[in-house]
N, C-alpha and C positions, 0 to 999 in steps of 0.2 A: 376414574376412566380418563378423563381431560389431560390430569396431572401426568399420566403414564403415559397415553398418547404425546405429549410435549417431550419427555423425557428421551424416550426412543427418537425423536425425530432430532432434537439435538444432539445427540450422539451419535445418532446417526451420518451427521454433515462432520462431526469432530471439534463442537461448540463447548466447552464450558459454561458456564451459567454466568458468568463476570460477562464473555463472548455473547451473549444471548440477550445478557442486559444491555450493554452497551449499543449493539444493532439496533435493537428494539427504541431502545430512547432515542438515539440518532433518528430517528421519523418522526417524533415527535418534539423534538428537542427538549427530551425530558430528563432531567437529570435525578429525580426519583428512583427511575428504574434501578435497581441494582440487583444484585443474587440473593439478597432476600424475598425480592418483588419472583425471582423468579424460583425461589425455593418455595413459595406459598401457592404458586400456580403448579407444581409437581407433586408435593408432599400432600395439599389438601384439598386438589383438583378445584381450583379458584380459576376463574376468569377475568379478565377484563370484561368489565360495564358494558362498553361504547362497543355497538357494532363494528365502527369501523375500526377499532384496536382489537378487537378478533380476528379480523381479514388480513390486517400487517400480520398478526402473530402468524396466522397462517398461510401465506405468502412465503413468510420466513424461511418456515419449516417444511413449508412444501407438504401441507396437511390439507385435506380436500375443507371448503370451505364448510362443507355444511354442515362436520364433524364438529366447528362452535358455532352453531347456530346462526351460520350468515348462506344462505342461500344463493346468495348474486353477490356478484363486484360491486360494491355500492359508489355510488356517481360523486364523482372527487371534483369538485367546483372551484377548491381552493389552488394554491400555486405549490401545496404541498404533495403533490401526485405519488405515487407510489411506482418506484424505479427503481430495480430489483437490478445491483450491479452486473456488464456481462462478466461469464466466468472466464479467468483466463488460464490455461494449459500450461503451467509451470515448464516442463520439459519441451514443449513444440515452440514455446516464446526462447528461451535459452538458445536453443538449436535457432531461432530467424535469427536472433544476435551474432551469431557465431558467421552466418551465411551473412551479415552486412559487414561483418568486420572481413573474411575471405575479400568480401567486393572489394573494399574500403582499400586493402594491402595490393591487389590486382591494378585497380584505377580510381577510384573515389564512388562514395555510396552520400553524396550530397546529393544524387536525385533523388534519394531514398527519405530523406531530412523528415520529413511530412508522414509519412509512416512510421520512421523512430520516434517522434514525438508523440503520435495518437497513441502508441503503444505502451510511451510512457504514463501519458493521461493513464489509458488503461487499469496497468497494474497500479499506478496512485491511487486508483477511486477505490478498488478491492482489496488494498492495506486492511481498512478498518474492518471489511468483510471477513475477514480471511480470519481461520482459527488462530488459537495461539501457537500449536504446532508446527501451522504454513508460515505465518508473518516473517518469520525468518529466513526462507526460502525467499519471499517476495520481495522481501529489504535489499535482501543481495541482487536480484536479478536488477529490482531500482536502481540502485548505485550504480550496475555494470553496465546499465544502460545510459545514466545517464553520464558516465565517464566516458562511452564514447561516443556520446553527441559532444560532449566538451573536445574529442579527440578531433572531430571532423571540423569546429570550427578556429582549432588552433593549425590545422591544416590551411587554413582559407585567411590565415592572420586574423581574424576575429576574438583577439584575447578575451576582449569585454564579455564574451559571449561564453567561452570558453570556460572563462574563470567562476561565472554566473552558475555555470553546469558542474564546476569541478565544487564550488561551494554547495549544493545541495547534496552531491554526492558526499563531501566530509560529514556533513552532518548527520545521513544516516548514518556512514562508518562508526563513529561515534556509539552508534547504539548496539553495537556486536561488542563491543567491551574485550575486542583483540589488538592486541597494542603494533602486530603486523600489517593489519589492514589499513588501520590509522598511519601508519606510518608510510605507506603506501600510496593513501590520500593525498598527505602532505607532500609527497617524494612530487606525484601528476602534476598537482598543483604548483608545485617550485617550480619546473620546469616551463612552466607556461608564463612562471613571471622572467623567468631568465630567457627563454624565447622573445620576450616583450620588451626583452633589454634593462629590467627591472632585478640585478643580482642584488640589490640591497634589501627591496622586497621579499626575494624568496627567503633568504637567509633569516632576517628578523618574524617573517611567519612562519618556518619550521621552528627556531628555538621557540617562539609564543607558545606555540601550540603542543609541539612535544614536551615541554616543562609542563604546563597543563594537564599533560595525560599522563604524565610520569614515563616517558617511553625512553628516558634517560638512566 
């Protein structure tokens, strides 16, 4: 009964069991958990022990509590509280980016700075939450985001700052395994050292790094 119940609710949200483990030990910082820990709680309707690792699971999955045997929120004393990421709106976060970059081309969207940033926070915390299906969807929206906070402080000559945001953004590029985007990255970031008056810079970090990716 347990096991089925856990099973639908993960699949319901669009988790894998890799997904489900990984969430799950992240609250505990338990690295035991894995998809065997969670193939043993579906296949032979197994529980966790500890009350309160019945209440994360179902928190989780958004299972009524009482369904594992926890009748009440039990009172969290420790600094490890249970904070369930906000969800973010893939398609409505896209479209605010689009309406800061309109500003941005009109007059500048630096009063905006402080909202692009929480936003980034945002989608950063719900990376790890997110299925295997979304991550990729959220990776990109990351990156676009945070290419144009780098845009708006290469606007303001703030390279330092600039370069700081076009360097996080390579990194995830990096992980879409497209040799266009990568190169793309590189392309932002040259530009920002050649604004900077740094053309030996840019040229020595495109070859570094396109020989590295093979985008030659």
């Amino acid at each position: 009964m347990h096991g089925a119940l856990i099973k639908q609710a993960r699949l319901a949200k669009g988790w894998t069991r890799l997904d489900l483990a990984r969430l799950y030990g992240e609250f505990f910082h338990d690295q035991t958990i894995s998809e065997d820990t969670i193939r043993m709680w579906e296949d032979y309707n197994k529980l966790p022990k500890k009350p309160r690792r019945r209440q994360v699971l179902a928190l989780l999955l958004d299972i009524p509590l009482a369904a594992f045997g926890v009748e009440e929120l039990l009172t969290v004393t420790s600094s490890a509280a249970i904070v369930l990421p906000q969800k973010i709106n893939v398609p409505q976060v896209a479209a605010l980016l689009q309406h800061y970059k309109q500003q941005n081309h009109a007059t500048t969207a630096s009063s905006s700075l402080s909202d692009i940033l929480s936003t980034i926070h945002q989608i950063h915390d719900e990376v790890p939450y997110a299925s295997s299906a979304d991550q990729s969807q959220f990776l990109h929206l990351l990156a676009d985001y945070q290419q144009f906070v780098a845009s708006i402080f290469r606007d303001k000559t703030d390279y330092g700052q600039a370069l700081f945001y076009q360097d996080k953004a390579y990194v995830i590029t990096k992980s879409f395994a497209d040799p266009e985007q990568i190169a793309l990255a590189l392309w932002r970031r040259g530009i920002t050292y050649h604004e900077r008056g740094d053309l030996a810079a840019a040229i020595s970090d495109f070859a570094a790094h396109s020989s590295r990716n093979r985008l030659y």
